[in-house]
PyMOL commands that place a pseudoatom at each C-alpha (Angstrom):
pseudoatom trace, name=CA, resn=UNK, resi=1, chain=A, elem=C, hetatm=0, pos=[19.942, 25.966, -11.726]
pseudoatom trace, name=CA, resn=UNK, resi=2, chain=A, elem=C, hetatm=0, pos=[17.024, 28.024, -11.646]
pseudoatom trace, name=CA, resn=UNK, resi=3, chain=A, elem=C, hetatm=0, pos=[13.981, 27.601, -8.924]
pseudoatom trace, name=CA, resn=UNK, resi=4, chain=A, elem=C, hetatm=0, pos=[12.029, 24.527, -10.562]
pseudoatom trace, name=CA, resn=UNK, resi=5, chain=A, elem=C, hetatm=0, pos=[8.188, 24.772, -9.466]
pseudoatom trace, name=CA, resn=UNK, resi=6, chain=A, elem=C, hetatm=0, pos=[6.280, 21.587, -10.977]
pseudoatom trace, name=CA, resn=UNK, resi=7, chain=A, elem=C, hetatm=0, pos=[9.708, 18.737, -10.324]
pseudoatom trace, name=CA, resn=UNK, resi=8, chain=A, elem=C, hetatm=0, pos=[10.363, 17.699, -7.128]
pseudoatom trace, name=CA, resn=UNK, resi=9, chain=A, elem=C, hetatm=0, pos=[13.251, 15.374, -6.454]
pseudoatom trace, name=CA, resn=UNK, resi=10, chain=A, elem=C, hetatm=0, pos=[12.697, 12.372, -4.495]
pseudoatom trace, name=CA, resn=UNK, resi=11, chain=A, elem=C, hetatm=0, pos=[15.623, 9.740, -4.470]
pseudoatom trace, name=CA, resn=UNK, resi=12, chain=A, elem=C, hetatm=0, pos=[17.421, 10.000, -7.735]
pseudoatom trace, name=CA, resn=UNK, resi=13, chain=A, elem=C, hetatm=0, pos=[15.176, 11.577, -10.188]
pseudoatom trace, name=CA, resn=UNK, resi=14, chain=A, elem=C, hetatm=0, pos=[13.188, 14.659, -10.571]
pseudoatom trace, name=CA, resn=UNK, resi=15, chain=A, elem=C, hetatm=0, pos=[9.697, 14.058, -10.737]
pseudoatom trace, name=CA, resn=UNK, resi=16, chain=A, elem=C, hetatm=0, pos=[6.505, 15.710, -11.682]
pseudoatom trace, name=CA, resn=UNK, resi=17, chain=A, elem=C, hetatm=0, pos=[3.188, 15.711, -12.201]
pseudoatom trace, name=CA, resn=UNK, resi=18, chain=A, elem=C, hetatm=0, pos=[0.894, 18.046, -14.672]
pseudoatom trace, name=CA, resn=UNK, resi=19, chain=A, elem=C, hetatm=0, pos=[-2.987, 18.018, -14.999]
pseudoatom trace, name=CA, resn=UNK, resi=20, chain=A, elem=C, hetatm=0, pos=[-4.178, 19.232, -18.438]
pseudoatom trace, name=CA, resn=UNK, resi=21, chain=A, elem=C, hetatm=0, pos=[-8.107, 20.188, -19.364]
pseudoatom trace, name=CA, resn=UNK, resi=22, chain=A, elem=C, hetatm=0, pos=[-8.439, 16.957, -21.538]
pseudoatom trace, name=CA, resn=UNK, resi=23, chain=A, elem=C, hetatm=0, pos=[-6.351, 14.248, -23.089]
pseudoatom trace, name=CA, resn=UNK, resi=24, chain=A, elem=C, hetatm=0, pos=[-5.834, 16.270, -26.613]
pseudoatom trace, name=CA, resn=UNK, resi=25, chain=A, elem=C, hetatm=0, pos=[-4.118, 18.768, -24.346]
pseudoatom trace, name=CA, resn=UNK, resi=26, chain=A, elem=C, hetatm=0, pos=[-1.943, 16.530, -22.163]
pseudoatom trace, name=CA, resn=UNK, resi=27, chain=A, elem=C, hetatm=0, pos=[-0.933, 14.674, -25.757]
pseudoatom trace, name=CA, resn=UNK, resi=28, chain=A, elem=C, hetatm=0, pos=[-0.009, 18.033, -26.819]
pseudoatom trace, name=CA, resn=UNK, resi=29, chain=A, elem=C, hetatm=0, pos=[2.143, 18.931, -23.819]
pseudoatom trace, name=CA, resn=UNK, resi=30, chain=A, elem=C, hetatm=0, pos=[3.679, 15.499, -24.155]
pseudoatom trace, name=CA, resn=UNK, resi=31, chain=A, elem=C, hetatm=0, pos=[4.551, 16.266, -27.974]
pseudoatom trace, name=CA, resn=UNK, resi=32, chain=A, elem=C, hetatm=0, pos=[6.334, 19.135, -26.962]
pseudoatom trace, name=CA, resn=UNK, resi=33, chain=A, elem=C, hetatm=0, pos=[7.927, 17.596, -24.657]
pseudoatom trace, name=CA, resn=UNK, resi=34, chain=A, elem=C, hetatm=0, pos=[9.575, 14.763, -26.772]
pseudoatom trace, name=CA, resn=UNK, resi=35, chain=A, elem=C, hetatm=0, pos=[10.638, 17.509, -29.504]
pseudoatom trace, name=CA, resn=UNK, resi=36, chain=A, elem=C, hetatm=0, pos=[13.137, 19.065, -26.466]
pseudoatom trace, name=CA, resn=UNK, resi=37, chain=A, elem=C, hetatm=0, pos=[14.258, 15.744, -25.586]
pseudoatom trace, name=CA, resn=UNK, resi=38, chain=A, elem=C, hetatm=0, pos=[15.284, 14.972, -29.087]
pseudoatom trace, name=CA, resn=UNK, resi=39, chain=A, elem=C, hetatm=0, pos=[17.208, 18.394, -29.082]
pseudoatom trace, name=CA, resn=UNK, resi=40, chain=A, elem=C, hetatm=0, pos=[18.645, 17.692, -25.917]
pseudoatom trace, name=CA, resn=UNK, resi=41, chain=A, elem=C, hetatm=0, pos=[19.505, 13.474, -26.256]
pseudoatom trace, name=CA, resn=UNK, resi=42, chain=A, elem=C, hetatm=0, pos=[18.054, 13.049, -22.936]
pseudoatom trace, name=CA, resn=UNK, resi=43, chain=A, elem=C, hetatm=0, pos=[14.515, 11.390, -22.707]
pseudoatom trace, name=CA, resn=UNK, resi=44, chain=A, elem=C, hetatm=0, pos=[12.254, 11.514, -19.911]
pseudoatom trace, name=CA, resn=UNK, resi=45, chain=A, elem=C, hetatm=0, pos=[10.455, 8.267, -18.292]
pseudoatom trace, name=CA, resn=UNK, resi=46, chain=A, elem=C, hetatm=0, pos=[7.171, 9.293, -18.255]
pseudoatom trace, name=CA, resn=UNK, resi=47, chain=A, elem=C, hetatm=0, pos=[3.137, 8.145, -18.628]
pseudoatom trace, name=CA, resn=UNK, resi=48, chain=A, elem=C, hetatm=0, pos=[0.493, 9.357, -19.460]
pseudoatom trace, name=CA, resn=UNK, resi=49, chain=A, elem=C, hetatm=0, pos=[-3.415, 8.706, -18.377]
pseudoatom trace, name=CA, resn=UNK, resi=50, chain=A, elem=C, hetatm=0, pos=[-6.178, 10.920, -20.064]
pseudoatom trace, name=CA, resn=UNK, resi=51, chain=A, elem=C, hetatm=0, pos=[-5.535, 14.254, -19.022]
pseudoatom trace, name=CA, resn=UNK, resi=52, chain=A, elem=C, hetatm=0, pos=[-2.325, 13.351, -16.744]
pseudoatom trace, name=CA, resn=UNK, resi=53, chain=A, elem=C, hetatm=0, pos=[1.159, 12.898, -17.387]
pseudoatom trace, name=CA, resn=UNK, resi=54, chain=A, elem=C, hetatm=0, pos=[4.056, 11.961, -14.963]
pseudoatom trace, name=CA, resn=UNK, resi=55, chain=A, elem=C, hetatm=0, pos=[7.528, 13.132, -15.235]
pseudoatom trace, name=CA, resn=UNK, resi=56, chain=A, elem=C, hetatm=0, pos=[10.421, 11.470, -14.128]
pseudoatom trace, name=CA, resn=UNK, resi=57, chain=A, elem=C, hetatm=0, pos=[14.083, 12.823, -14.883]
pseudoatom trace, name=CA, resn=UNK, resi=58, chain=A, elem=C, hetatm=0, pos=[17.730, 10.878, -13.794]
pseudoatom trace, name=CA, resn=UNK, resi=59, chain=A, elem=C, hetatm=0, pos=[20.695, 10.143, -16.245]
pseudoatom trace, name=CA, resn=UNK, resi=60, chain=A, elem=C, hetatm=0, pos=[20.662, 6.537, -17.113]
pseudoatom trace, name=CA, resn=UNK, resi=61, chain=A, elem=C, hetatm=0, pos=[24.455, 7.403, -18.660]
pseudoatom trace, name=CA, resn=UNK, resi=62, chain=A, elem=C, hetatm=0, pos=[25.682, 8.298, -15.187]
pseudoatom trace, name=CA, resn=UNK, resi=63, chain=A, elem=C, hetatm=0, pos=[24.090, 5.305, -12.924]
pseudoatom trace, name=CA, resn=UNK, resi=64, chain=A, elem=C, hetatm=0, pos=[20.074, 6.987, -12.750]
pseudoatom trace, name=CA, resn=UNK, resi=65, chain=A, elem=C, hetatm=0, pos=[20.984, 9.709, -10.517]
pseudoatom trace, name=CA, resn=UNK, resi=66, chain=A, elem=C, hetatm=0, pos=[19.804, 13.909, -11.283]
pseudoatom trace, name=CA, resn=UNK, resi=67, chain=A, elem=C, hetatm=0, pos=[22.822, 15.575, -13.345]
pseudoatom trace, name=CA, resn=UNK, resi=68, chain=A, elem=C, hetatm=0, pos=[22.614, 18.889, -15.048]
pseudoatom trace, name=CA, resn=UNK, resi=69, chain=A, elem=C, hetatm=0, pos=[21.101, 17.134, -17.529]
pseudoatom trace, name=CA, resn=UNK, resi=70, chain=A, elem=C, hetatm=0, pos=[17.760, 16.632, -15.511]
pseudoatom trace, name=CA, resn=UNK, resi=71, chain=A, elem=C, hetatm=0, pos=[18.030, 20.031, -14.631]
pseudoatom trace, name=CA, resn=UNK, resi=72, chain=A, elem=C, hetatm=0, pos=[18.279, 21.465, -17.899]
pseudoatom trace, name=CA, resn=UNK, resi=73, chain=A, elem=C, hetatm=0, pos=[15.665, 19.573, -19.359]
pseudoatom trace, name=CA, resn=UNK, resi=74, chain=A, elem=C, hetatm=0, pos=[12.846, 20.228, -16.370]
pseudoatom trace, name=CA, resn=UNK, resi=75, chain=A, elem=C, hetatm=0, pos=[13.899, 23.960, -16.504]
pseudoatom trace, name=CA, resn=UNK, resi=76, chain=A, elem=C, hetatm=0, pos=[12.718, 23.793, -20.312]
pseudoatom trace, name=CA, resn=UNK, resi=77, chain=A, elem=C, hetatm=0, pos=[9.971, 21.406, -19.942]
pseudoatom trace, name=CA, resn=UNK, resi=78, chain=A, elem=C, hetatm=0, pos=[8.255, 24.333, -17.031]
pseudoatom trace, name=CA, resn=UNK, resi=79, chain=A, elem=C, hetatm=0, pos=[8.932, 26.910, -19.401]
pseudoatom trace, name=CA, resn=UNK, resi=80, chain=A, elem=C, hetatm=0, pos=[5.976, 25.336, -21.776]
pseudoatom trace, name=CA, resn=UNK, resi=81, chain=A, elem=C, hetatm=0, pos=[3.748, 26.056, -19.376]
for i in range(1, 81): cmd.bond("trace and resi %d" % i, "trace and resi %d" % (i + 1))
show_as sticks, trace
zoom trace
């Protein structure tokens, strides 16, 4: 897996957090976001408040730990940025 600059794991997930200039623009991100989840069948556990949104990656499939999966996904979810 590639160096991963905005996740972090801590425990069993990957997680990150990403500051946007408003709320239209963190919506955005988060739009983009669920259209390579869809492709991928893996969905993220996330939130969102104005212009934040937290990220949190495991595999529910294989007992909420990081797989490849997570990694795959984060990889593409840093490359929108």
């Amino acid at each position: 897996m590639g160096d991963l600059i905005h996740f972090k794991k801590q425990g069993d997930k990957l997680i990150a957090d990403f500051e946007f200039k408003d709320f239209s623009a963190a919506f955005g991100f988060m739009t983009q976001v669920a259209i390579l989840a869809e492709k991928q069948n893996h969905h993220p556990e996330w939130s969102n408040v104005w212009n934040k949104v937290h990220v949190e990656l495991s595999t529910h499939d294989a007992g909420n730990v990081v797989t490849n999966k997570d990694y795959t996904l984060a990889e593409a979810i840093e490359k929108l940025l």
